[in-house]
C-alpha positions as CSV (number, residue, x, y, z in Angstrom):
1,X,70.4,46.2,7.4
2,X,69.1,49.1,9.5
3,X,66.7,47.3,11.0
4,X,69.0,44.4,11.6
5,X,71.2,47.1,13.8
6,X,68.4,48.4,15.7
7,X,67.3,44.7,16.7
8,X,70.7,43.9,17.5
9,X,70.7,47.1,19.7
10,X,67.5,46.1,21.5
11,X,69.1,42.6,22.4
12,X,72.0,44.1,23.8
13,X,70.2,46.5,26.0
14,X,67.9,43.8,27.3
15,X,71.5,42.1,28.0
16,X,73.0,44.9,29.7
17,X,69.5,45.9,31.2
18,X,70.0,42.5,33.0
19,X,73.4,42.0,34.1
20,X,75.7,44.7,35.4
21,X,78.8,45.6,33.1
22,X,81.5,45.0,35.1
23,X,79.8,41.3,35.6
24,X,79.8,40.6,32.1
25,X,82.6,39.1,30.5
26,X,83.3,39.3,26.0
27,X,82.0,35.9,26.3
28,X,79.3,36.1,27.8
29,X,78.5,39.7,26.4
30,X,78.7,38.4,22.8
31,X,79.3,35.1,22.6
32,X,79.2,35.3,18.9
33,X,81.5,37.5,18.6
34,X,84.0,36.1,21.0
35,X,84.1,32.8,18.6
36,X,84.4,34.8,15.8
37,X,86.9,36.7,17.2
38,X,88.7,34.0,19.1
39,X,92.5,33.1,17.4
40,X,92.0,29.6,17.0
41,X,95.9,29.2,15.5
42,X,96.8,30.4,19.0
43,X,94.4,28.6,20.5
44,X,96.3,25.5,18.5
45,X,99.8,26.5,19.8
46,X,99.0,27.0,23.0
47,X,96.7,24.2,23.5
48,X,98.8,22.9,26.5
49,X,99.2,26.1,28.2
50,X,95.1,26.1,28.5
51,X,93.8,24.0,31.6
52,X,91.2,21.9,32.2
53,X,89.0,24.3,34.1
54,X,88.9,27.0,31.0
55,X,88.2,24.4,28.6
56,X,85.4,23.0,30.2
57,X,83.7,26.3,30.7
58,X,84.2,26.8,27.0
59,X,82.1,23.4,26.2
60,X,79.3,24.5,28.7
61,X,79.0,27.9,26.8
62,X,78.4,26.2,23.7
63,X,76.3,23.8,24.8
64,X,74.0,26.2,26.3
65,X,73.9,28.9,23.5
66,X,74.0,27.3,20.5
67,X,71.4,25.0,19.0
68,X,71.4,22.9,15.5
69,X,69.2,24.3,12.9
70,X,68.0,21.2,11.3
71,X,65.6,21.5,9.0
72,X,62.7,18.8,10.7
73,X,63.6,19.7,14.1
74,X,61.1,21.4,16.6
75,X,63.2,23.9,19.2
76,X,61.9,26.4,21.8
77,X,62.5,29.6,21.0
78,X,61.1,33.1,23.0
79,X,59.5,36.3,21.8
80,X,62.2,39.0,22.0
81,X,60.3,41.9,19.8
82,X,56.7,42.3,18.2
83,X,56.4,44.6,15.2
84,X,52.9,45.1,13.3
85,X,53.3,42.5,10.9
86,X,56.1,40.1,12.5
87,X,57.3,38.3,15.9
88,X,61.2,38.3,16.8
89,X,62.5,34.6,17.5
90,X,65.4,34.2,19.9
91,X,66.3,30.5,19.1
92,X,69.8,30.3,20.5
93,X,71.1,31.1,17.2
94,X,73.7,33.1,15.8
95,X,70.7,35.2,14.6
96,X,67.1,35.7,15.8
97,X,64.5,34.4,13.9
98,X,61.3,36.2,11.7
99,X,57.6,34.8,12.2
100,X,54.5,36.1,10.8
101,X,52.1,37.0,12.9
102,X,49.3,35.9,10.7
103,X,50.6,31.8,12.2
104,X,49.5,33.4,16.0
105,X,45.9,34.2,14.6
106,X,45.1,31.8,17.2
107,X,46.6,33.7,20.0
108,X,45.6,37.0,20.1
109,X,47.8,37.9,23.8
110,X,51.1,36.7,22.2
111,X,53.5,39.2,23.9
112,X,57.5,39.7,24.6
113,X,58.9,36.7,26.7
114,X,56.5,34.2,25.5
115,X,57.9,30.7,24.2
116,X,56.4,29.2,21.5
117,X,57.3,26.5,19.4
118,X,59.4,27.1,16.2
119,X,60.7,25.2,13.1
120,X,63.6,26.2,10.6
121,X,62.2,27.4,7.3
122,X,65.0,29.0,6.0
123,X,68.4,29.4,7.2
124,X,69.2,32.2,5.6
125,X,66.8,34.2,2.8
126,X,68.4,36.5,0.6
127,X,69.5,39.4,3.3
128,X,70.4,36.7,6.0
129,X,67.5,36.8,7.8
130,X,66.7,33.2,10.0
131,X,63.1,32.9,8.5
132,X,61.2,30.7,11.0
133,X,57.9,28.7,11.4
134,X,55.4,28.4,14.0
135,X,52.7,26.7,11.9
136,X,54.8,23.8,10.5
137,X,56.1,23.6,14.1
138,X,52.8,23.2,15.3
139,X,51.4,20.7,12.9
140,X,54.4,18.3,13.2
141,X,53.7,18.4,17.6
142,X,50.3,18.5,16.9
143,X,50.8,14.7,14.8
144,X,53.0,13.5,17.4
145,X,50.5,14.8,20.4
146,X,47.9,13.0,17.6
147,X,49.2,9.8,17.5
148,X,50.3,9.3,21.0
149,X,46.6,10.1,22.2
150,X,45.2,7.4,19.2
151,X,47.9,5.0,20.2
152,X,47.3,5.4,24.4
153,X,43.3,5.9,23.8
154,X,43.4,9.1,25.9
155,X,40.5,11.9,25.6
156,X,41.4,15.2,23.4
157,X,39.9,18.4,23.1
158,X,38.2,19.2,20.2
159,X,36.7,22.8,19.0
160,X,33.8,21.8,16.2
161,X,34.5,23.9,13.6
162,X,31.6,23.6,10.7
163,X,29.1,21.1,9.2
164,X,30.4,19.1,6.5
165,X,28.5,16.3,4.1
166,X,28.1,13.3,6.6
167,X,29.2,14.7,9.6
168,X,31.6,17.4,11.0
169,X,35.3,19.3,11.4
170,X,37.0,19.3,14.5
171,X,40.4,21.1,15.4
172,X,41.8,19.1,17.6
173,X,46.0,20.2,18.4
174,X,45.4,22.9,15.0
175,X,44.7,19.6,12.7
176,X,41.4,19.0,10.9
177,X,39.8,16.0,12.1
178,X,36.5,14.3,10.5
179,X,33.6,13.8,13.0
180,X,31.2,11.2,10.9
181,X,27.4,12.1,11.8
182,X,27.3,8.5,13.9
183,X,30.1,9.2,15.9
184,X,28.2,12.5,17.5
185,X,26.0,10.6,19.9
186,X,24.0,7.4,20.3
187,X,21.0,8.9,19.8
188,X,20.3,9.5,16.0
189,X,21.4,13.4,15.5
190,X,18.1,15.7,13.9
191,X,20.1,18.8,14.2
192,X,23.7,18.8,13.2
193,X,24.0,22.5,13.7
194,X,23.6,22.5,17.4
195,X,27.3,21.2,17.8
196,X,28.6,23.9,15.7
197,X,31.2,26.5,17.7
198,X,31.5,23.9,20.5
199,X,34.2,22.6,22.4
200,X,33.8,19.2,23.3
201,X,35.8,15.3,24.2
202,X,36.9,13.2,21.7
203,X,38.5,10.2,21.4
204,X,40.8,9.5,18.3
205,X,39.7,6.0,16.4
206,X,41.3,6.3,13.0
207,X,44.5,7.8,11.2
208,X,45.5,7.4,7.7
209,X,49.2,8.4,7.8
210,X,48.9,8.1,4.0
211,X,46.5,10.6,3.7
212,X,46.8,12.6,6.8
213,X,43.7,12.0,8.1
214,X,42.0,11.7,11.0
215,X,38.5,10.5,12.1
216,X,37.5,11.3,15.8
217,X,34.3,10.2,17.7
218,X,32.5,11.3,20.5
219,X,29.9,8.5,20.9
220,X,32.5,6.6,21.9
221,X,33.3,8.3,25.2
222,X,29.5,8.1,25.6
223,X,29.1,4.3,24.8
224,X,31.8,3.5,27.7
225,X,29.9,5.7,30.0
226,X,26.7,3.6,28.9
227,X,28.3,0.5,29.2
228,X,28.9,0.5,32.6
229,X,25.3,1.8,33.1
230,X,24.1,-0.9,31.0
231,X,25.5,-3.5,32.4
232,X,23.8,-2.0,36.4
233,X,20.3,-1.9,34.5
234,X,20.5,-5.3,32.8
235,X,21.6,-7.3,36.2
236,X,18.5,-5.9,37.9
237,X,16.1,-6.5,34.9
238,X,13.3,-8.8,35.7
239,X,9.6,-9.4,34.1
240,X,6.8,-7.3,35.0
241,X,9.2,-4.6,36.0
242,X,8.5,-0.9,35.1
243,X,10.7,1.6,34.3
244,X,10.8,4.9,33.0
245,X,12.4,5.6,28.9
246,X,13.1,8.0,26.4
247,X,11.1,7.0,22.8
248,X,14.4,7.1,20.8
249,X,13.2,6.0,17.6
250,X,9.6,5.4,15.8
251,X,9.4,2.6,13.4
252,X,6.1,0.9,11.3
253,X,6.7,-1.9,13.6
254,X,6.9,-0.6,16.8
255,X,9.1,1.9,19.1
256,X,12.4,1.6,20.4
257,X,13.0,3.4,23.9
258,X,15.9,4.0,25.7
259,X,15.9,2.9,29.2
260,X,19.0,4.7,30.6
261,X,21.5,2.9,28.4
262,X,19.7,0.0,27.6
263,X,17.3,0.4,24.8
264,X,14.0,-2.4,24.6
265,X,11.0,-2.6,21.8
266,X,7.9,-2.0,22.1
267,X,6.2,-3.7,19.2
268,X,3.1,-1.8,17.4
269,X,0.4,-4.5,19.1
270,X,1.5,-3.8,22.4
271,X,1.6,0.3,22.2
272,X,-2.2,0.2,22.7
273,X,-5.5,-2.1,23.2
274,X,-6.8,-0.6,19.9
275,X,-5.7,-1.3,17.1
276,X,-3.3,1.2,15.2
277,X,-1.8,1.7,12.2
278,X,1.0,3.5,13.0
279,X,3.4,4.1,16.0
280,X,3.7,7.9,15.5
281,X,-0.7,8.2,16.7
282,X,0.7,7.1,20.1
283,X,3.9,8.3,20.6
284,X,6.2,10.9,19.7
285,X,10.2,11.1,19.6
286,X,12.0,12.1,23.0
287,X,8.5,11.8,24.7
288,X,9.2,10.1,28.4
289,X,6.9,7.2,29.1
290,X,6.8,3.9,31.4
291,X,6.9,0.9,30.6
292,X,6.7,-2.6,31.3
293,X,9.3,-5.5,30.9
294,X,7.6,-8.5,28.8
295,X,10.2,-10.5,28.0
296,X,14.2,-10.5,27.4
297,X,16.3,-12.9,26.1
298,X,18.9,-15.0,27.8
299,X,21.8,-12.6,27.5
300,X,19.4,-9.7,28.2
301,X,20.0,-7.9,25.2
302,X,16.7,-8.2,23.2
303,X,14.4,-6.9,25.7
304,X,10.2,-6.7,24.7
305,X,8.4,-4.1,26.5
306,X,4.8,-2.7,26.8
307,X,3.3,-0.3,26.8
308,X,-0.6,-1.1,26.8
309,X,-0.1,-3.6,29.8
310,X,-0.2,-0.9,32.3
311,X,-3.8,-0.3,31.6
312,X,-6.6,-2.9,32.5
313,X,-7.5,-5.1,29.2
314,X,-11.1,-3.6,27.6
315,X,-12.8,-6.9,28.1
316,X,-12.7,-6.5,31.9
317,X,-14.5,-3.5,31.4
318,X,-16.9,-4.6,29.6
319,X,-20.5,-4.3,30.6
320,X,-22.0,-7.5,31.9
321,X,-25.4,-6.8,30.8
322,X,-23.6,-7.1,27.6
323,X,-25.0,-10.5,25.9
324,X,-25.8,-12.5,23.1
325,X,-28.5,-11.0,20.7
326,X,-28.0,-7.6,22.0
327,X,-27.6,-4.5,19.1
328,X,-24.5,-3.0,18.9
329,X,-22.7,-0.4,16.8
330,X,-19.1,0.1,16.2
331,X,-16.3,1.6,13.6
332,X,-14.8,-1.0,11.1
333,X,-11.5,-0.9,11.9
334,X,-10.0,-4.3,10.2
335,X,-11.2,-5.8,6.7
336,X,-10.1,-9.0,5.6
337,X,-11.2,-11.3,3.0
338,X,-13.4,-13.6,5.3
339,X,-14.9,-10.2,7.1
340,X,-14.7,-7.3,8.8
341,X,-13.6,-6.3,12.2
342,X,-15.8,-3.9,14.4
343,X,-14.3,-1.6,17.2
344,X,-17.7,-1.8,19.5
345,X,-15.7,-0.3,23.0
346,X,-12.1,0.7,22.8
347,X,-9.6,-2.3,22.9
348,X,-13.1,-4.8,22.4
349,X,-13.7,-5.7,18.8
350,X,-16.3,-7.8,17.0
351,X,-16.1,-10.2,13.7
352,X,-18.6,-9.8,11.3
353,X,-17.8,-12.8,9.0
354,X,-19.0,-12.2,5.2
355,X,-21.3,-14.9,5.4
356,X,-23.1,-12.9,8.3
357,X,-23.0,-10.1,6.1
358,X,-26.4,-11.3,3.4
359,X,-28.6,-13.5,3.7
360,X,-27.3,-14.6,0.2
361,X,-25.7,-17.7,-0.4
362,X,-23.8,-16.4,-2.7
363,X,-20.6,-15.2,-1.0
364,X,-18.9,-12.2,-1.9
365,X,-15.7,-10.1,-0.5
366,X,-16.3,-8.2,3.1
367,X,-15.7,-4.8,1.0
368,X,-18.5,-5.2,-1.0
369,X,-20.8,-4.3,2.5
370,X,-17.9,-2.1,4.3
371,X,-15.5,0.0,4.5
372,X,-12.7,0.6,7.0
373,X,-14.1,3.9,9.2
374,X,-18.1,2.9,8.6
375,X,-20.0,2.8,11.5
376,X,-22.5,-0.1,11.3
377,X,-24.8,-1.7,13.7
378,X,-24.6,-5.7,13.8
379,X,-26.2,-7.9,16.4
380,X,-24.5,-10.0,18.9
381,X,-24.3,-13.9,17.9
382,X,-21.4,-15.0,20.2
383,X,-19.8,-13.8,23.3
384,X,-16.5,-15.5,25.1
385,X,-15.6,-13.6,27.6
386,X,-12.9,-15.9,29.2
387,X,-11.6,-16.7,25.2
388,X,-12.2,-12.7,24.5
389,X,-14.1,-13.3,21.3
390,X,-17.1,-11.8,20.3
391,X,-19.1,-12.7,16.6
392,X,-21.5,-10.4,14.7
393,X,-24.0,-10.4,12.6
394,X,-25.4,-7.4,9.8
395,X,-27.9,-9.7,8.2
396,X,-29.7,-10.5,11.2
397,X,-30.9,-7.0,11.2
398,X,-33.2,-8.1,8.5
399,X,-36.1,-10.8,8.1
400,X,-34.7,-13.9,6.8
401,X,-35.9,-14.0,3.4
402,X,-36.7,-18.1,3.6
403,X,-39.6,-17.6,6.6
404,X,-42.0,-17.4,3.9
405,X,-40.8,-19.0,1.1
406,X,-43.3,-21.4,0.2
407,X,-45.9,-18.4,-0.8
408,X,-43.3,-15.9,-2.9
409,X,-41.6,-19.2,-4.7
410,X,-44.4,-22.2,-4.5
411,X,-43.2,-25.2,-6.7
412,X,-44.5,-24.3,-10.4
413,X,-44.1,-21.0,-10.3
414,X,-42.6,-18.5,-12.8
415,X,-39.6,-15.9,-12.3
416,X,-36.8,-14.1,-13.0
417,X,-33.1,-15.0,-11.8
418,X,-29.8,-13.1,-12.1
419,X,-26.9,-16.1,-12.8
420,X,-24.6,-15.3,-10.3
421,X,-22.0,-18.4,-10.4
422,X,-21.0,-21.5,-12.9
423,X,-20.8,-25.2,-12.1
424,X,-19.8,-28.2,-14.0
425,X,-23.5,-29.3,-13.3
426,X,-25.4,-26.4,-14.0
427,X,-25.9,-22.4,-12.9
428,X,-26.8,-20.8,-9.6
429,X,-29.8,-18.2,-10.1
430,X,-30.4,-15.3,-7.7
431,X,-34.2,-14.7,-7.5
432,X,-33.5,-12.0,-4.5
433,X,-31.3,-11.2,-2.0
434,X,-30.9,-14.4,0.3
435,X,-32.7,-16.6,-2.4
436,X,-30.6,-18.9,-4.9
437,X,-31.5,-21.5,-6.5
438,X,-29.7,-24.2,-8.6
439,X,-30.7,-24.7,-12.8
440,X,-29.2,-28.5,-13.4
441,X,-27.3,-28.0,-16.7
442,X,-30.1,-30.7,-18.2
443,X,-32.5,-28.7,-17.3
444,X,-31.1,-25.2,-19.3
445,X,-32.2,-26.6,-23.0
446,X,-34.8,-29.4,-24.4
447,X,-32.8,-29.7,-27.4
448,X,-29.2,-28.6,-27.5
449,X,-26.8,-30.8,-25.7
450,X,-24.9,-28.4,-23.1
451,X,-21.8,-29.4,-22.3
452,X,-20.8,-26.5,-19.8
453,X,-23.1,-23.9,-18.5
454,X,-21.4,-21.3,-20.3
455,X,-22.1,-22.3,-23.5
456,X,-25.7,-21.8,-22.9
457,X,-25.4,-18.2,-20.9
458,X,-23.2,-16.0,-19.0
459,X,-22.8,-14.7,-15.7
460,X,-25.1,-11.7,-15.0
461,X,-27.6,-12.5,-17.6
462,X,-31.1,-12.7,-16.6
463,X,-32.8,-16.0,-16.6
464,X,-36.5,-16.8,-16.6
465,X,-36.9,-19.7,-14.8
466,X,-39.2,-22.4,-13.2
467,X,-39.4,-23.4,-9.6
468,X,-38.6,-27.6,-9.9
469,X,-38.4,-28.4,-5.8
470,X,-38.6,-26.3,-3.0
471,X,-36.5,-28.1,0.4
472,X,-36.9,-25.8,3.2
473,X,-35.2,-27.6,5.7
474,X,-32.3,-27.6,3.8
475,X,-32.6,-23.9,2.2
476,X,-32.5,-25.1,-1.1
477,X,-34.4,-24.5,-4.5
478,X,-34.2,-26.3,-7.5
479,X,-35.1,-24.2,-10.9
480,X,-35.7,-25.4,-14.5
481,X,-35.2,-22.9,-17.6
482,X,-36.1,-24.9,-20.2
483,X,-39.7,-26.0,-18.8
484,X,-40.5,-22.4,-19.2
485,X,-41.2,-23.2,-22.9
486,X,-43.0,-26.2,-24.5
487,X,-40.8,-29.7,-25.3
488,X,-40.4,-29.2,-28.6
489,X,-39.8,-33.1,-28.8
490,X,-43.4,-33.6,-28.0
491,X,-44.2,-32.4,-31.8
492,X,-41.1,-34.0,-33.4
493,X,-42.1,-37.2,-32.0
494,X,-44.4,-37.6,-35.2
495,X,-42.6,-35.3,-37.5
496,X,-39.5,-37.6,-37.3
497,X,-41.3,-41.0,-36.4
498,X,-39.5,-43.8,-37.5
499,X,-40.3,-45.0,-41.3
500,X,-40.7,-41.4,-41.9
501,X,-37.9,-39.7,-44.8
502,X,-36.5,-36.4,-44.9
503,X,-33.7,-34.7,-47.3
504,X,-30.6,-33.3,-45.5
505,X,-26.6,-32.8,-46.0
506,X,-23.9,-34.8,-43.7
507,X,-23.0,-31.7,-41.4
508,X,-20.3,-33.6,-39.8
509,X,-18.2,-36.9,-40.5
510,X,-17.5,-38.7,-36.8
511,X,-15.7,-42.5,-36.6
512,X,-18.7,-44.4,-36.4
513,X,-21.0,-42.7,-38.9
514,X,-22.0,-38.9,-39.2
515,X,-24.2,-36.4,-38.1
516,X,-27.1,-34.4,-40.2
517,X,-28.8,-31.3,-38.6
518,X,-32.4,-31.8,-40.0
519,X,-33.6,-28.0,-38.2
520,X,-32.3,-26.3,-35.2
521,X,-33.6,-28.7,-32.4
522,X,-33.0,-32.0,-34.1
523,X,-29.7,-34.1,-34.9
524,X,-29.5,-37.2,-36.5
525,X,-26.6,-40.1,-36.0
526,X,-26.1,-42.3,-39.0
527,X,-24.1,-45.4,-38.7
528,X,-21.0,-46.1,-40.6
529,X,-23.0,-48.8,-42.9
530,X,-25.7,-46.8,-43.2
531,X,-24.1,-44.5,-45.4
532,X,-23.9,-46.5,-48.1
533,X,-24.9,-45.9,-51.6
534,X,-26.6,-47.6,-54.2
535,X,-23.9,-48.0,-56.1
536,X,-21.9,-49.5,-53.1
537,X,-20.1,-45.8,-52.6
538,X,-20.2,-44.0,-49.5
539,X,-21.7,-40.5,-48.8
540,X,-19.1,-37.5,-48.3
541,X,-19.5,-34.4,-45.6
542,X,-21.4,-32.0,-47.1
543,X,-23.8,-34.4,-49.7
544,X,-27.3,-34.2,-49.5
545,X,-29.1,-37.4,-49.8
546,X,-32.4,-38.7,-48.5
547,X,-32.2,-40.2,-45.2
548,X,-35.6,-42.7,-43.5
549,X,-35.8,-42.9,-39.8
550,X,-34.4,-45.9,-37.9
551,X,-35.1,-45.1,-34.3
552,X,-36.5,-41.8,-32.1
553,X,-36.2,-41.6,-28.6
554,X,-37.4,-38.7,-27.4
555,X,-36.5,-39.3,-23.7
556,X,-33.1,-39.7,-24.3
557,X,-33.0,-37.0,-27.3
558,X,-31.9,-39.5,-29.5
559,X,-32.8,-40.1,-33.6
560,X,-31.1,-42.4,-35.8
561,X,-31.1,-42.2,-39.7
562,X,-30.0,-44.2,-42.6
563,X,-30.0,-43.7,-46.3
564,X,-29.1,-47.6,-47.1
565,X,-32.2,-48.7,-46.2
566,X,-33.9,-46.1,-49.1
567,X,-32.2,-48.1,-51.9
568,X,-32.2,-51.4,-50.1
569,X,-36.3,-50.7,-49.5
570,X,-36.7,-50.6,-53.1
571,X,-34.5,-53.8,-53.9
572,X,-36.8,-56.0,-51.4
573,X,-39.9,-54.4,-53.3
574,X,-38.7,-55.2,-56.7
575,X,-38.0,-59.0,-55.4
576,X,-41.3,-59.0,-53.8
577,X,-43.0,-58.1,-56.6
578,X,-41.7,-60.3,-59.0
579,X,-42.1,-63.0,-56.6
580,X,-45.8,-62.3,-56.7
581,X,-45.8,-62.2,-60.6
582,X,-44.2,-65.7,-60.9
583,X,-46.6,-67.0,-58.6
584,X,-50.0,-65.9,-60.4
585,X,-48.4,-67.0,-63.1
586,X,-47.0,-70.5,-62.2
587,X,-51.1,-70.9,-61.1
588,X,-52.5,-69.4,-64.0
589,X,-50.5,-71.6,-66.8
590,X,-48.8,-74.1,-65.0
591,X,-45.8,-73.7,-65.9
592,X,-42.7,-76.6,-66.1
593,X,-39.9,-76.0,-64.0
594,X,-37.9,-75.2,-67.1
595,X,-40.0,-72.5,-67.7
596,X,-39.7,-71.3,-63.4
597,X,-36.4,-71.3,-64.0
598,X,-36.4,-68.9,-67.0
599,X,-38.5,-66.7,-65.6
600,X,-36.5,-66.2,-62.2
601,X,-32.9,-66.2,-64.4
602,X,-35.0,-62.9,-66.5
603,X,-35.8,-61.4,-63.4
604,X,-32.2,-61.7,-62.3
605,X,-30.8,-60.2,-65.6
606,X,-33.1,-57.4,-65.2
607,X,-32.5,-56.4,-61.3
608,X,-28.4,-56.7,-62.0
609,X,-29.0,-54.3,-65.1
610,X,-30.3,-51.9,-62.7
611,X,-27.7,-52.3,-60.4
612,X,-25.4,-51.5,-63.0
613,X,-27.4,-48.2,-64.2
């Protein structure tokens, strides 16, 4: 209360301090105290004996002295004493007002006099003290200040506070505002830090009343400052143009520079006349380079630039003494799966196509000769100049291996062969490097019947082989593996003559007969009927029986058995025979035909008692 009666003192002399006593009426002295004071029941009775003039002046004091303390209202009110820890309010009140000084941390100079902004926190705390709020004052002006300047689009002030997780925190009118990371600038941002401590423009795109937020942007001042610039640099765009850019991003596919508001590609094949594989080996990020206008699209906002065009193509500079059959040597730069590319001047490459790569027929992958980086020397087999084109050749380094064929491979002769590749026909055999020749799959086995190459060998085996033909014209070579061993069917050709028997098992049961292996080399086919028993029966898989031969062909490989004609062999004996005994008989005795006819019906009897055994 003491301190309440010193502040009340300090009002007053700043009251008397500026108006002369005998100027100052109780009113206007204390104007608190003259309501307080003031005999309202008198007042009441002598209502008429007041005129107008007094009660007017009465409203005008009240009006200008007093103000309503609502709780959500925002007044004026001025600094009338500064202690260590607090500021004095004057408000209008019928008391002054208490503030922190810890809500002026943001104005360092406050002093006596100033006017500040104020809201009601309390109208009274437990010793009557008007507790007041700068802070809550501020915040609900700053909202209002907020939302006019989102809702009219005007440019705030914003001091960047720190670095938060996508972006940053502006103060803008004391509230916390989000700055996302995309917002800062057009240009992708490297270095968020840089902004930090700044004071800079904003514009105010988004509030969330809900949430009391608010998101802030300054690319967007920026991007209405480009616009206009954009559209000047578009209208005067034209092909062939150059202009100067910033490189404002890199990409694998090419770079994307910024040509004073505008930005245009340059795609990776037009950054140089070599080949690259990267952007970054030409350019680097915020470098400042010309370029040159290619192409744009109607509405002029895809625009293709170049870079490499403002430099004469490599081919012009090529050498004209440059020409076909000439040795060069160059880096591979490009391998693909039909060849290699070779770098033989800068921007001026060469194909060496794989089947310029061996003199082998035999094609194999580009990467099985080179590697991307070798330097190799090739020789010149094509040169467009107009078309830009230039073939190679490594092979041609070397003598053909076909100039003297006829003496290393003459027709008869005897080698050894690498197979190298399958057919349905036969197998390809590599006698050397450049040399192939081709084994015809009736030509792998005298004996076995091949029905696929690769039942006979497999790829990478060696081969001995014959030489069949010899076309050199037509670089080809015909090879035989079997006739580097004697027919074997020469010999067999009076083992297995026909008449001749042999003992064997049915290997295999097929639907017109079977098949018996009588050794390794030879097969024998016997027909359905000719499996037959003698006791009318047919022979299983797997029974041995004795088999005569019924045809050999030893051009076609083919022999045909049959055990029928064992048993039926002996029948036609047996009749022979007997035949021949009736006969010497019928001349020795003469017999009657009774007695013919008894001896045929005993020969009968006998031969279907045998039959029956």
């Amino acid at each position: 209360m003491a301190d309440k009666a010193k502040k009340e003192e300090a009002v007053a002399e700043e009251v008397a301090v500026a108006k002369p006593k005998q100027e100052v009426s109780a009113k206007e002295a204390n104007p608190e105290k003259f309501l307080k004071d003031f005999n309202w029941h008198n007042y009441e009775e002598g209502i008429d004996q007041v005129d107008e003039g007094q009660l007017e002046e009465f409203e005008k004091l009240v009006a200008e002295n007093f103000v309503d303390t609502l709780d959500d209202e925002v007044v004026e009110g001025e600094v009338v004493y500064l202690t260590d820890r607090d500021a004095i309010i004057d408000i209008n009140a019928k008391s002054e007002g208490v503030i922190s000084l810890n809500e002026f941390r943001y104005n360092p100079n406050l002093k006596v006099g100033d006017k500040v902004e104020v809201l009601i926190d309390v109208r009274e705390d437990a010793t009557g003290q008007l507790i007041l709020s700068h802070r809550k004052a501020r915040t609900i002006k700053a909202w209002d200040r907020v939302n006019k300047a989102h809702d009219d689009g005007t440019v705030v002030n914003g001091f960047v506070k720190c670095r938060t997780k996508g972006g940053m925190i502006v103060d803008v009118f004391g509230i916390e505002a989000f700055l996302p990371g995309s917002q800062i600038d057009v240009k992708p941002i490297r270095d968020y830090d840089v902004y930090v401590g700044k004071t800079m423009e904003f514009k105010i795109v988004k509030i969330n009343h809900e949430f009391k937020n608010v998101v802030v942007s300054h690319k967007a001042l920026i991007e209405a400052d480009i616009e206009e610039q954009k559209k000047e640099i578009i209208g005067q765009l034209e092909k062939g143009q150059v202009l100067e850019g910033v490189v404002k991003n890199i990409t694998s596919y090419g770079v994307f520079v910024d040509l004073g508001g505008v930005d245009g590609l340059v795609h990776i094949t037009d950054l140089s006349w070599s080949r690259i594989n990267h952007p970054n080996e030409i350019v680097d990020l915020d470098q400042k380079l010309n370029v040159v206008i290619l192409d744009f699209d109607e509405d002029k906002t895809r625009i293709q630039l170049g870079l490499k065009q403002l430099n004469p193509h490599p081919w012009e500079a090529l050498g004209k003494e440059m020409k076909v059959g000439d040795k060069v040597k160059g880096k591979v730069v490009v391998i693909a799966d039909y060849g290699a590319f070779i770098e033989v001047a800068e921007g001026v490459e060469g194909l060496i196509h794989v089947s310029e790569m061996s003199w082998s027929t035999h094609l194999r992958s580009a990467q099985d000769f080179v590697n991307v980086g070798d330097e190799v020397e090739a020789v010149i087999l094509t040169l467009d100049r107009e078309e830009r084109k230039m073939s190679l050749g490594i092979k041609q380094l070397t003598p053909d291996p076909w100039t003297d064929i006829t003496k290393k491979y003459p027709v008869g002769s005897k080698h050894n062969g690498i197979v190298r590749n399958f057919t349905n026909f036969g197998v390809f055999v590599e006698l050397e490097e450049g040399i192939d020749g081709l084994i015809y799959i009736s030509d792998l086995s005298w004996t076995k019947k091949i029905k696929h190459p690769s039942e006979f060998t497999n790829i990478g085996d060696t081969l001995e082989v014959v030489v069949l033909e010899l076309d050199v014209e037509g670089r080809k070579l015909s090879l035989g593996h079997k006739q580097t061993m004697d027919n074997p069917w020469d010999k067999y050709e009076d083992d297995f003559a026909v008449g001749t028997k042999h003992t064997a098992a049915i290997d295999e049961m097929v639907d017109k007969g079977a098949v018996i292996n009588f050794n390794e080399d030879i097969s024998a086919f016997v027909p359905k009927r000719h499996l037959e028993k003698e006791d009318g029966s047919e022979l299983k898989k797997g029974e041995e029986a004795e088999f005569v031969i019924i045809e050999f062909n030893k051009e076609f490989k083919k022999v045909v058995a049959s055990h029928m004609s064992i048993h039926k062999e002996e029948e036609a004996k047996i009749v022979k025979q007997a035949a021949k005994a009736a006969a010497k008989q019928a001349e020795e005795s003469k017999p009657t035909l009774g007695d013919a006819n008894s001896k045929l019906q005993e020969i009968k009897d006998k031969m279907e008692g045998k039959k029956k055994k």
